[in-house]
C-alpha positions as CSV (number, residue, x, y, z in Angstrom):
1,X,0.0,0.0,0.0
2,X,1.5,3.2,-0.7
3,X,1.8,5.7,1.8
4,X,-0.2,9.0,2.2
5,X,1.4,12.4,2.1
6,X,0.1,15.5,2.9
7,X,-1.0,16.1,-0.7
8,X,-3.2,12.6,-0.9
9,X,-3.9,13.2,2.4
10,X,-7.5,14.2,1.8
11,X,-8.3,11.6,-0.8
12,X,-6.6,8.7,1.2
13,X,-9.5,9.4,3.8
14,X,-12.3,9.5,0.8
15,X,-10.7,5.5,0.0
16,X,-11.3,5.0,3.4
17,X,-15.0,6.2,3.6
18,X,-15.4,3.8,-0.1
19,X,-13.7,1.0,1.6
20,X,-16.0,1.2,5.1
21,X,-19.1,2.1,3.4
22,X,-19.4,1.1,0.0
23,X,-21.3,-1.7,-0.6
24,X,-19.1,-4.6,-2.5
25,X,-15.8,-2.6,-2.5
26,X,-12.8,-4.4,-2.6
27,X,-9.4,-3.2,-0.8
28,X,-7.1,-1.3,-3.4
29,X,-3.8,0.3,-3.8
30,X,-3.1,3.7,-4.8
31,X,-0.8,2.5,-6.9
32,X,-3.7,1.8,-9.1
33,X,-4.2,5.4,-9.3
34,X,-0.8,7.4,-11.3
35,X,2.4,6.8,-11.2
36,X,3.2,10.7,-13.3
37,X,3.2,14.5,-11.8
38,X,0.1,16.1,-10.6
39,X,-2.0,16.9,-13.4
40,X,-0.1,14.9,-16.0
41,X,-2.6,14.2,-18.8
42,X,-2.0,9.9,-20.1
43,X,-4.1,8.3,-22.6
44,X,-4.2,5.1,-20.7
45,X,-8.1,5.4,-20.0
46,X,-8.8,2.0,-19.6
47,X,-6.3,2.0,-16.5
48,X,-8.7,4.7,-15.0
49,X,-11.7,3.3,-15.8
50,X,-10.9,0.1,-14.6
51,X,-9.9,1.1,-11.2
52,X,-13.5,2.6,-10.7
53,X,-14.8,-1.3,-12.2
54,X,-12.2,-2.5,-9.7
55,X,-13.2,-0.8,-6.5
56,X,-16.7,-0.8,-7.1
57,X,-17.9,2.4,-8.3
58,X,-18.8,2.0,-11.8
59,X,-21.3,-0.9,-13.1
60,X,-20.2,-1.8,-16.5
61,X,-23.6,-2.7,-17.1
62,X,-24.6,1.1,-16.6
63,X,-21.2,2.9,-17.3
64,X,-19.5,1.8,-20.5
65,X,-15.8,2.6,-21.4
66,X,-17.2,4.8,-24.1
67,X,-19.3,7.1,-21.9
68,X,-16.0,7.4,-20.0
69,X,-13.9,8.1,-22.8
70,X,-16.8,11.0,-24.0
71,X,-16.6,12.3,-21.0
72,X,-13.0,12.8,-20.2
73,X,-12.6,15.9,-21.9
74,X,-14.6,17.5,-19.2
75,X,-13.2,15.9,-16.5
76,X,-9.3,16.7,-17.5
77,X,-11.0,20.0,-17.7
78,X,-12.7,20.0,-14.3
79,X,-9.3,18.6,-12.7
80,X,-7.2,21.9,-13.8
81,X,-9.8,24.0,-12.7
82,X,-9.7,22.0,-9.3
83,X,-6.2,22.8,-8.6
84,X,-6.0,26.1,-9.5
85,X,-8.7,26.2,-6.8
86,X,-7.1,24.4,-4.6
87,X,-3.5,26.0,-4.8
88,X,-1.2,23.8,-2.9
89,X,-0.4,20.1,-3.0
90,X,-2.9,19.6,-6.3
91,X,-4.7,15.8,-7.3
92,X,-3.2,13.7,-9.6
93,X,-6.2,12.6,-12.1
94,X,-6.6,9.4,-10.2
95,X,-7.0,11.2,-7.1
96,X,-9.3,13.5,-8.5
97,X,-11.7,11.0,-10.4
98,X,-11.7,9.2,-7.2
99,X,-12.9,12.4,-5.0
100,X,-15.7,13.1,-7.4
101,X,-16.9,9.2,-7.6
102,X,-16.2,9.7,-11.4
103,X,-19.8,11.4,-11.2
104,X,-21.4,8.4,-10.2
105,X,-24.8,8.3,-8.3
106,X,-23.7,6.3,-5.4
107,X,-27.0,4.3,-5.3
108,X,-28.0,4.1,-9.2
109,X,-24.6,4.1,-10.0
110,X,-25.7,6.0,-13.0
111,X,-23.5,9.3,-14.1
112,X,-24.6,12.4,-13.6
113,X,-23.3,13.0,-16.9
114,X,-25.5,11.1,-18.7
115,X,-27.6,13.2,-21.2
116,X,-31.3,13.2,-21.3
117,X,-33.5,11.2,-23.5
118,X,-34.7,13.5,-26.1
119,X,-38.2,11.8,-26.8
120,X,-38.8,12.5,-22.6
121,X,-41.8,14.7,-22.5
122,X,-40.8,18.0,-21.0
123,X,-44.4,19.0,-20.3
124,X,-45.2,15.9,-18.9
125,X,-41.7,15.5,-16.9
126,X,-41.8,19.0,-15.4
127,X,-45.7,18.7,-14.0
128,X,-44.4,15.2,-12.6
129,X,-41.4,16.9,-10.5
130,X,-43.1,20.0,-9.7
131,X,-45.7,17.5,-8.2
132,X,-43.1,15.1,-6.9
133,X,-40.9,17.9,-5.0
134,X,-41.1,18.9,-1.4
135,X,-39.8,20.6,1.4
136,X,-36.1,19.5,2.4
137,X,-35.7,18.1,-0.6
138,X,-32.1,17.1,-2.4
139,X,-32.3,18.8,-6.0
140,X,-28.9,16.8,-7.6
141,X,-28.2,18.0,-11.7
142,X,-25.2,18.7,-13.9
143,X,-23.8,21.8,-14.3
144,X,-20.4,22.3,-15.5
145,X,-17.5,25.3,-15.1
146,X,-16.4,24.7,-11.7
147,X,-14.0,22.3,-10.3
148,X,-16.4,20.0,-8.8
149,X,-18.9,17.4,-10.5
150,X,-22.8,18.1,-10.2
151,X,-24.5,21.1,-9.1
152,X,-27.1,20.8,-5.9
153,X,-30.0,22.9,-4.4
154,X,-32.8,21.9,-1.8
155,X,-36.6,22.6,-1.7
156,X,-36.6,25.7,1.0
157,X,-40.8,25.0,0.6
158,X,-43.3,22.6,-0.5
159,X,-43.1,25.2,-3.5
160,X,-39.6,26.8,-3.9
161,X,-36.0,26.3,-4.1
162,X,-33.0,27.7,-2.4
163,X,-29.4,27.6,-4.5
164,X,-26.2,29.0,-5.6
165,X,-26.3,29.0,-8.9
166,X,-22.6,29.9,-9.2
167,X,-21.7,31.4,-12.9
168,X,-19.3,33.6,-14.8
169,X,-16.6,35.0,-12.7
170,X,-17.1,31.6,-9.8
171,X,-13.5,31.3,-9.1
172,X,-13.4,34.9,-7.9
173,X,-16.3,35.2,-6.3
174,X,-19.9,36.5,-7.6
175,X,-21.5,38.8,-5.4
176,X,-25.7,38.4,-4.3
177,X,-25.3,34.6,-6.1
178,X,-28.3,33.2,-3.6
179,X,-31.7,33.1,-4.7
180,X,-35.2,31.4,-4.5
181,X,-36.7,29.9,-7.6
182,X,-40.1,28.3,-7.9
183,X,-40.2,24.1,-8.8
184,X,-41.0,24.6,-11.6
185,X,-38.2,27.8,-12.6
186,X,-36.1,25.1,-11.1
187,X,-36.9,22.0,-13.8
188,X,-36.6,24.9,-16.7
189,X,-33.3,26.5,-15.7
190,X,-31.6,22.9,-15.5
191,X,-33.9,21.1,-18.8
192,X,-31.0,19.9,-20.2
193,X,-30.3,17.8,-17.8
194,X,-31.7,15.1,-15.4
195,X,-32.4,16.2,-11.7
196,X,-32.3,13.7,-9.5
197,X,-34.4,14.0,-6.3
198,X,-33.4,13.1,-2.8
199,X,-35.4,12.8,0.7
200,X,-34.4,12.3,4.2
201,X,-36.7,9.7,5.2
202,X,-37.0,11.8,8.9
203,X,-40.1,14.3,7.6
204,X,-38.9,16.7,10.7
205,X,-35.6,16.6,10.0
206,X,-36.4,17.7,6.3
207,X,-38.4,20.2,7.1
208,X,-36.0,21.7,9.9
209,X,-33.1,21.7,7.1
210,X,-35.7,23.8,4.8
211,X,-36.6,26.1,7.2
212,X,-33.1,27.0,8.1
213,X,-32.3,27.4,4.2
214,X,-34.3,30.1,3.6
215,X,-34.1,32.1,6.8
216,X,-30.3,32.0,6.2
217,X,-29.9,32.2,2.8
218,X,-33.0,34.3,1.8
219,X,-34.8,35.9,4.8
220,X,-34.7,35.1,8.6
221,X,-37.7,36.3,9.1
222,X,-39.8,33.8,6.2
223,X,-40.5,36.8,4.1
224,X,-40.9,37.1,0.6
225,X,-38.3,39.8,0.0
226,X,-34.4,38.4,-0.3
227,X,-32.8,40.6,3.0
228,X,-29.8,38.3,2.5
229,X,-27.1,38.3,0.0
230,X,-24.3,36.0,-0.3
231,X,-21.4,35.8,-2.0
232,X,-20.9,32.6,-4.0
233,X,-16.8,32.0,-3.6
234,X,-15.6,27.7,-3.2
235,X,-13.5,28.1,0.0
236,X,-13.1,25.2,2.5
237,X,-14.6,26.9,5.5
238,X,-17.3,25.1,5.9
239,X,-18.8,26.9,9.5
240,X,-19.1,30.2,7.2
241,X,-22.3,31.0,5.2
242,X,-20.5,33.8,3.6
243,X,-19.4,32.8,0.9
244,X,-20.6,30.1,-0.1
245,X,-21.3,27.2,-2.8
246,X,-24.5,25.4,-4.0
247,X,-23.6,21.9,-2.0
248,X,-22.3,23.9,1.3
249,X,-25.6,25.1,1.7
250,X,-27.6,21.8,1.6
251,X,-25.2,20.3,4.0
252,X,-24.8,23.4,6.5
253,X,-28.8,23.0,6.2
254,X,-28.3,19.7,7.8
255,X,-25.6,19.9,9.9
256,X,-26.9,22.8,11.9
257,X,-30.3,22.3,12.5
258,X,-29.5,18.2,13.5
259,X,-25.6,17.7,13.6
260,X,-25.8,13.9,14.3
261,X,-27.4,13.4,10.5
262,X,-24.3,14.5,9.2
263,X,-20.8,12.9,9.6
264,X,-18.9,14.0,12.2
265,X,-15.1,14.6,10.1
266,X,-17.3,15.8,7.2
267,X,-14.7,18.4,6.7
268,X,-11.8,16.0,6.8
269,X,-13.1,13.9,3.4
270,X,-11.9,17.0,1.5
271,X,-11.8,21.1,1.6
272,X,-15.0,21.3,-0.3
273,X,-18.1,19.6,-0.4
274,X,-18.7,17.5,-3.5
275,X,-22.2,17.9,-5.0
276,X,-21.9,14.5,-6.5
277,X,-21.8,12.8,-3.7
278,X,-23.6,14.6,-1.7
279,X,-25.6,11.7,0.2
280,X,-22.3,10.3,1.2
281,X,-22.3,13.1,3.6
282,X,-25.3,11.9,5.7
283,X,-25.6,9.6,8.5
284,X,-28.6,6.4,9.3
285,X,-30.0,9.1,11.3
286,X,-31.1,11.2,8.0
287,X,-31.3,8.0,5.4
288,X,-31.8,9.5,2.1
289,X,-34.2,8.0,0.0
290,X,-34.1,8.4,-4.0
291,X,-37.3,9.6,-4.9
292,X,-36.5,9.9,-8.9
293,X,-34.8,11.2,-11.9
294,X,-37.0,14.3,-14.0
């Protein structure tokens, strides 16, 4: 096994939360992983993809090699914009594929990357979610530009969502990036791609986390009017709620109205919180449920 130094540091801990709590996943070495510099670009693809077959996170059946190999533009991509985020002691590619789960769902074990069936109905599929959706809600979709895989946002209401959308300008901070959009201005900002909804099976719990969403990252007071405006910046203080990203506010949402449904060392499976895998974050005491892909 080869030994972790302070640069691997952060995803030696993420193999250890895949080894204790994956279902089915085998011991593995990071050797496995690179053997070049941080960053270095190799056309060995197969090698990648097979140590996600290897250690359990990608199903053949429902990832192929050729969705991988479409897709690594994008994460080469993502990985440089990573590191420059992350200034010191950067991630190999390895490393980094391995922190975002390659953009694998966890429990579908489909890719959040996968692009949307054209013949879906639109019509039909938004009345479903809008119906579908409520209060303390997961909202899990792609969006790309950032370092990280997946873009998140929670149901504030029965009715409304709470996010930060992020945008031009991310990696320097945009100011008054928080905001509350409707279901269904939700489903039509993110159309091109699938949402996938999530629900902590603990109805009090959900509703506590959407409660504290919007009074502290719209208004404390439950008003219509936004009184709060936050920064959106990717730094890894997590206590902070300015600035913030689009996944630190779900779990802060969480974590500070119930800590025990969130994982204790949270923090120490990485500087930022990956939208990806986002459910990885929670404990039995918040199981979340997949409700459904729109």
């Amino acid at each position: 096994m080869a030994t972790l130094t302070s640069h691997n540091y952060m995803v030696g801990l993420f193999i250890f939360m895949v080894i204790s709590l994956g279902s089915g996943y085998e011991y593995f070495s990071m050797e496995w992983l690179d053997n070049g510099e941080k960053g270095e670009k190799s056309n060995d693809t197969f090698k990648y993809y097979n140590t996600g077959v290897r250690v359990g996170i990608i199903d053949p059946e429902k990832y192929s090699l050729k969705s991988f190999k479409r897709h690594e533009k994008y994460f080469r991509n993502t990985l440089k914009t990573y590191n420059k985020l992350k200034g010191d002691d950067p991630l190999t590619y390895g490393e980094w594929l391995l922190l975002n789960n390659y953009g694998i769902l966890r429990d579908t074990q489909m890719s959040i990357l996968e692009n949307k069936k054209k013949a879906l109905s639109k019509r039909n599929n938004k009345k479903n979610f809008v119906k579908t959706v409520r209060k303390g809600d997961i909202l899990l979709t792609n969006k790309k530009g950032t370092g990280l895989v997946g873009h998140v946002g929670m149901m504030a209401t029965n009715k409304c969502a709470i996010e930060m959308p992020g945008g031009k300008g991310w990696a320097s901070g945009i100011k008054d990036n928080n905001r509350r959009l409707s279901a269904g201005a939700w489903f039509d900002e993110y159309s091109s791609a699938y949402t996938m909804v999530y629900r902590c099976l603990g109805k009090g719990v959900a509703n506590k986390a959407g409660d504290w969403a919007y009074h502290n990252y719209y208004n404390p007071k439950g008003g219509r009017k936004k009184t709060i405006h936050t920064t959106y910046r990717i730094t890894p203080d997590f206590s902070k709620k300015n600035p913030s990203y689009c996944s630190k506010l779900v779990l802060q949402a969480f974590y500070f109205t119930e800590r025990r449904v969130v994982i204790d060392h949270v923090i120490r499976y990485g500087p930022f919180i990956i939208p990806a895998k986002i459910t990885s974050y929670f404990t039995p005491h918040c199981e979340m449920s997949y409700v459904g892909r729109f």
